[in-house]
C-alpha positions in Angstrom: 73.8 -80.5 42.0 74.2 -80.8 38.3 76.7 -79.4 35.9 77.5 -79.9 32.4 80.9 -80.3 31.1 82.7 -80.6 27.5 85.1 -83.3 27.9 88.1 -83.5 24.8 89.3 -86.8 25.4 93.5 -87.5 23.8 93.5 -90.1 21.9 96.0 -92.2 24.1 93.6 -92.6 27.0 90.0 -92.9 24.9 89.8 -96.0 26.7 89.5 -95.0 29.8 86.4 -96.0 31.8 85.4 -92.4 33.1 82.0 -92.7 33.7 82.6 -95.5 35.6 85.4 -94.1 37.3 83.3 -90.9 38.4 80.6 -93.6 39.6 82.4 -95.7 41.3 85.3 -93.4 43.0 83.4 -90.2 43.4 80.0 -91.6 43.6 79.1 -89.0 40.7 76.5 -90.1 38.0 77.7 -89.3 34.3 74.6 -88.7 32.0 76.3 -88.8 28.4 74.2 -86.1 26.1 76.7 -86.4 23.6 79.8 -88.3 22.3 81.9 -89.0 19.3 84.4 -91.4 20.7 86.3 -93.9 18.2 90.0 -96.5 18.9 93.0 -94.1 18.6 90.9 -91.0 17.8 90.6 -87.4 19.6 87.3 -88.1 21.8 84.2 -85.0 22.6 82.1 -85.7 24.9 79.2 -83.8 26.7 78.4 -85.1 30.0 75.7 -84.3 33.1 77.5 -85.0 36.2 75.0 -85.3 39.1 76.5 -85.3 42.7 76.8 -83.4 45.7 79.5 -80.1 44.9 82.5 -80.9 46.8 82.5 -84.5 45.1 81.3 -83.0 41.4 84.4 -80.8 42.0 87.1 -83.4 42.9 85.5 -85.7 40.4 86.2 -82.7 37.8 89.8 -82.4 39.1 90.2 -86.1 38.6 89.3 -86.0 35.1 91.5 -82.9 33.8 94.5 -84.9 36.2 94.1 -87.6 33.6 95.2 -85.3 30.6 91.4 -84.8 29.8 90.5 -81.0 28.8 87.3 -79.9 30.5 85.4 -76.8 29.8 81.9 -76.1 31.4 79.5 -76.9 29.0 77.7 -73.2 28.1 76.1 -73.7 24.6 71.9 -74.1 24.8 69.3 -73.7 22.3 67.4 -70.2 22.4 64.1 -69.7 21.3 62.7 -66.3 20.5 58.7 -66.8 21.3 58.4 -63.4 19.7 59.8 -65.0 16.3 58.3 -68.0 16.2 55.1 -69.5 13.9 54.6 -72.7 16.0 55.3 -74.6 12.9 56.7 -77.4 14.3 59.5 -78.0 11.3 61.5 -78.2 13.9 60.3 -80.9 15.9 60.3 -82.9 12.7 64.9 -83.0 12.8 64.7 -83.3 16.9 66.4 -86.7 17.9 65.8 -86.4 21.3 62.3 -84.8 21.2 63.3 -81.7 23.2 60.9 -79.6 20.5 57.3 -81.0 20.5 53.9 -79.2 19.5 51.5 -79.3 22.5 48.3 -81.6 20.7 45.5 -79.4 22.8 47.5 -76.2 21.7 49.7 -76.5 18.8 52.1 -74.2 20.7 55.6 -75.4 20.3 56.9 -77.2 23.3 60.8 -76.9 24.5 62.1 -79.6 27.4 65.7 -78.2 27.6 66.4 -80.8 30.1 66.2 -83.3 26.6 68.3 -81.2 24.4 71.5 -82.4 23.4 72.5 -78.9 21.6 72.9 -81.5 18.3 71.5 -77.9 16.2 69.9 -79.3 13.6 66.8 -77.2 14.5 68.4 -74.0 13.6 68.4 -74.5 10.0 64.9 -75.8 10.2 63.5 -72.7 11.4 62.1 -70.8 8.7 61.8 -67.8 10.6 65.4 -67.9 12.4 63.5 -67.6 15.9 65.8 -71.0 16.4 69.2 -69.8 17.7 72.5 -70.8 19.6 73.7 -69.2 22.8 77.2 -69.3 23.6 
């Protein structure tokens, strides 16, 4: 099973070793989609914890016992197929290629597993059929 969670890390314990932690005590997998971690800052991160539920769950329990504030990660990237033009501006500011226009096609291409919700597309969308759900 997979779940994404929010992490807000206090700056007293941003160097913690978490994702090892999960790995090694819980035998969870941490993908990181996202992080702005820095010395004796506030820390965000977005993981993708892989793992069977019961140890996903303790794992989670583990991390908010350390002081860490988690939140289930609900933000994606919406696409209204009605709305868009298959322009492709917006596979131009995608860092992690999540938009793509299809060669054979030129029908725009959306791999949600690759999105890291960064937004940057949204803006880029001259028709607004880019948008944010929460």
């Amino acid at each position: 099973m997979k779940k994404r969670v929010n992490l807000t890390v206090p700056k007293r314990i941003i160097n913690l070793p978490i994702s090892y932690r999960l790995a090694k005590e819980f035998n969870v997998a941490a993908n990181i989609i996202r992080a702005q971690v820095a010395p004796n800052q506030l820390g965000k991160m977005v993981l993708e914890l892989s793992g069977d539920i019961d140890q996903l769950e303790a794992a989670i329990e583990w991390i908010r016992a350390q002081g860490i504030d988690v939140s289930l990660h609900g933000r994606e990237i919406m696409i209204d197929e009605n709305l868009c033009v298959d322009c492709g501006l917006c596979t131009g500011v995608c860092p992690t290629q999540a938009l793509t226009l299809d060669p054979a096609t030129f029908r725009l291409n959306f791999m949600r597993c690759r999105c890291i919700v960064c937004e940057p597309c949204i803006p880029a969308c001259p028709v607004e059929a880019i948008s944010i759900n929460l």
